[in-house]
N, C-alpha and C positions, 0 to 999 in steps of 0.2 A: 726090357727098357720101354716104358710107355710113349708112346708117341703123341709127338703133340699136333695139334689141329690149331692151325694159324691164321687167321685174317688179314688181311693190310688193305688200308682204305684212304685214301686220302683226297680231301675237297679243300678245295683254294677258293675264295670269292674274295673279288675285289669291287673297291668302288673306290677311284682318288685314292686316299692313304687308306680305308679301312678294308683288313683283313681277317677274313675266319679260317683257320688250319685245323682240321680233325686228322687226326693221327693213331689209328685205332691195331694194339696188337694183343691178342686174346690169344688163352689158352683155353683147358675144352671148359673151363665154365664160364668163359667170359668175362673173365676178369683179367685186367691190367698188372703186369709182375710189377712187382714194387721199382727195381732196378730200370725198367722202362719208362716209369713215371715221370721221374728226373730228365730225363730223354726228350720224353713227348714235351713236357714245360718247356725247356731250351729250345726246340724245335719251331714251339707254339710264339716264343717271343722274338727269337731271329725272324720268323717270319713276318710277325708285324714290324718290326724294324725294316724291312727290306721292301716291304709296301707303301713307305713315306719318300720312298727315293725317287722322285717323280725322273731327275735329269736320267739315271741309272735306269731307269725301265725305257726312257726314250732312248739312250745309248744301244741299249739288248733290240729295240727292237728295230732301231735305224744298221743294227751290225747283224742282222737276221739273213743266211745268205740269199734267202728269196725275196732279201730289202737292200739289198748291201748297197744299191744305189739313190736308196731316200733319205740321204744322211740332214736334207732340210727337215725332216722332221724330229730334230734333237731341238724341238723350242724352248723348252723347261731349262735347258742347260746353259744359261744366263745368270747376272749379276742382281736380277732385279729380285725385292725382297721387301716384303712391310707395305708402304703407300705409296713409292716411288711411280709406277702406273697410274695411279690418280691424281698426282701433285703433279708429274711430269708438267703436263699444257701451262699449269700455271708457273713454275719455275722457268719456263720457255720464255712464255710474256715478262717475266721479270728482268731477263739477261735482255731481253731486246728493248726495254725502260732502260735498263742501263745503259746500253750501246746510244738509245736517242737521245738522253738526256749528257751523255761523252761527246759526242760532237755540238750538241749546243752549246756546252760550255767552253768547248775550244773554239767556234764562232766568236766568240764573248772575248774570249780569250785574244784574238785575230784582231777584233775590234779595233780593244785597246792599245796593240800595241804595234798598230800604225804612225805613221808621224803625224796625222792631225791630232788622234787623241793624246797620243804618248804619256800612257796612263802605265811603266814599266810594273808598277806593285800591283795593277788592278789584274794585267798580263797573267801574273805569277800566282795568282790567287785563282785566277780562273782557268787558268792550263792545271793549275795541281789536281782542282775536283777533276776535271776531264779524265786526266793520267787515272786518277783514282776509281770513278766509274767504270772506265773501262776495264782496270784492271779484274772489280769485281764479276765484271761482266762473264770475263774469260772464266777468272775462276767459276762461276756456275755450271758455265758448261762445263770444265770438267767435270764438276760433283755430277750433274747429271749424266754422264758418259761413264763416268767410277759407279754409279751404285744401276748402270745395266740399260741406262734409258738415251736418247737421242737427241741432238738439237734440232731446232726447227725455226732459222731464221725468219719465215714467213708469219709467224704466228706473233701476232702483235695486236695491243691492247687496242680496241675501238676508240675511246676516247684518243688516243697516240694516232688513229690513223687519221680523225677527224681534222685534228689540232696542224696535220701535216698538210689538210687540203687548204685550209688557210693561213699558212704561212706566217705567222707569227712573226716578225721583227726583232730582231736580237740586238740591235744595235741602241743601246739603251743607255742613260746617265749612270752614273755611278752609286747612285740614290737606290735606283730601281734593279740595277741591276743584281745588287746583293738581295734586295728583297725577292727577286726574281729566282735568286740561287735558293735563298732559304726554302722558300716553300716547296720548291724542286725535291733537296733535300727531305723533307717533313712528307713529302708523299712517299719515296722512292722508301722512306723506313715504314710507314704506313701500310705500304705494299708487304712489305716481310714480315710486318703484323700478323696479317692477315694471312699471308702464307703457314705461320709458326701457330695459329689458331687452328689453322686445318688441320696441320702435321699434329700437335697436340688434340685433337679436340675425341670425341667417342666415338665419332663414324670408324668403323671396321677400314672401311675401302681404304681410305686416306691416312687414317693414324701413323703413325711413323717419328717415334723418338729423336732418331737418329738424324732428319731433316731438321726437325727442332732444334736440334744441339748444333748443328751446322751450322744454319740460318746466323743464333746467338753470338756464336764463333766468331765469324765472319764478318757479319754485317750490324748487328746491333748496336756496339761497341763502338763502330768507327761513327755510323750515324749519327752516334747521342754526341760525340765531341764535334763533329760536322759542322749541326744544328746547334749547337751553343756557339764555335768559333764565330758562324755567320751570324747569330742573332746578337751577339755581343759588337761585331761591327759594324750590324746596324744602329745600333742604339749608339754607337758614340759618334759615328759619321753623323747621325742625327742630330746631335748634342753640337759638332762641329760647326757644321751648315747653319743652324740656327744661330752664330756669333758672328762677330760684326764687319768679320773678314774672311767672307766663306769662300772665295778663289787662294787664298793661302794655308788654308786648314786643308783641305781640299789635298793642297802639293803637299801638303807635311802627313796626310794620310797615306798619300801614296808612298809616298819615302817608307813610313812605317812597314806599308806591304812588301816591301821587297825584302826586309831583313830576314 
C-alpha cells in the first residue's frame, strides 16, 4: 500500500471584515485530491463569512478565559448601523427644537386662556401644536435609542441658545401670534429638510435610507398640513381684521377655533 506524504498548513490574516484562508493538503506530487477541493472552497468561504462578524469576534474575545472579565469590550455589539453615528448630534438638536418650541407654544397657550384675554379657541389651537411638538419630540428620542444611539438633552441649537438669553415675549395679539406659530412651524420642517438631505445625500458617513424614510413618516406629512392650517388662518383673520367691525370677527374667530 503506498503511503502517502501529507502537509497541512493553514494561514488566517485578518484586517476588519477581510480574510485570507490557505488550506493546503497534498499528496507526494503536490497536488490537491479532487474530493478535497470542494472541502477547501467551503472552508475558504465559511471563513470569510466569519470574519464580517465584528460583534461575534468581540463576544470570543471578551468570553476568552484570560478576558472573561472585560466583557466592556463587546462595543460592536449594538443597534447602530448606516449613518446613525453621524446624524446622531443632529437629531439631538432637533428633539430639543421640539421640546423649545412645546413650551412656547403652551406659554401662548397660558396667555390666552387667562381671564383678561379669554381667547378659549386661541387656547386650543395653541396647546394642540404644544401637545403635538412634544409629542414628536419624544418620538425622536426613541428612533434615536431604537436604531443604537443616545439622547443628549444638553445639546442644543446656538441660534436656540441665543434667542433664550434674550427672552423673547410671548404674550402676543392674536395677529402675531399665528404668524409667530407659522414660521415656528416652516423652520421646525426646514430643519427635517435638512436632516433628510444628509440621511439622503452621498457622503458614506451619514447616508442612511432608513432615517430618511423616518423623518418622511413622521414629520413631513404632519408639517405640510401644520403650515397650511396656520397659513390659511392667517390670511382669513387678516381678511377679518381688515372689516369694519374687527372686535366682533375677532370673537366670531375664536368661536370658530374651538370647534
Amino acid at each position: 500500500m503506498a503511503t502517502l506524504a501529507m502537509t497541512y498548513r493553514i494561514s488566517l490574516y485578518s484586517k476588519r471584515t477581510d480574510c485570507v484562508l490557505i488550506w493546503s493538503y497534498c499528496d507526494y506530487a503536490g497536488e490537491i485530491p479532487g474530493i478535497m477541493k470542494t472541502f477547501v472552497i467551503f472552508v475558504t468561504l465559511f471563513a470569510l463569512a466569519a470574519c464580517a462578524d465584528e460583534c461575534y469576534k468581540d463576544v470570543v474575545a471578551a468570553c476568552n478565559p484570560t478576558l472573561s472579565k472585560q466583557l466592556a469590550g463587546i462595543a460592536n455589539c449594538n443597534a447602530k448601523y448606516g449613518g446613525i453615528q453621524e446624524l446622531q448630534p443632529d437629531l439631538q438638536r432637533f428633539a430639543n427644537h421640539l421640546f423649545f418650541r412645546s413650551f412656547d407654544f403652551l406659554l401662548m397657550a397660558t396667555h390666552y386662556g387667562n381671564y383678561i384675554k379669554n381667547r378659549p379657541g386661541f387656547e386650543k389651537l395653541f396647546r394642540g401644536l404644544s401637545d403635538s411638538l412634544w409629542s414628536d419630540g419624544i418620538e425622536t428620542i426613541k428612533y434615536i435609542t431604537t436604531r443604537g444611539g443616545q439622547m443628549n438633552l444638553n445639546n442644543i441649537a446656538k441660534d436656540l441658545q441665543d434667542e433664550e438669553l434674550t427672552s423673547p415675549s410671548l404674550e402676543l395679539y392674536e395677529m402675531q401670534s399665528i404668524a409667530k406659530a407659522l414660521d415656528v412651524e416652516k423652520k421646525l420642517a426646514l430643519q427635517a429638510f435638512d436632516l433628510h438631505k444628509s440621511a439622503s445625500g452621498k457622503k458614506h458617513e451619514s447616508h442612511d435610507p432608513e432615517i430618511a424614510h423616518h423623518l418622511e413618516e413622521e414629520f413631513m406629512e404632519k408639517h405640510r398640513d401644520t403650515i397650511r392650517e396656520l397659513a390659511g388662518h392667517s390670511r382669513d383673520l387678516s381678511v377679518l381684521l381688515s372689516g369694519p367691525d374687527a372686535s366682533l370677527a375677532l370673537y366670531l374667530f375664536d368661536q370658530h377655533l374651538q370647534k
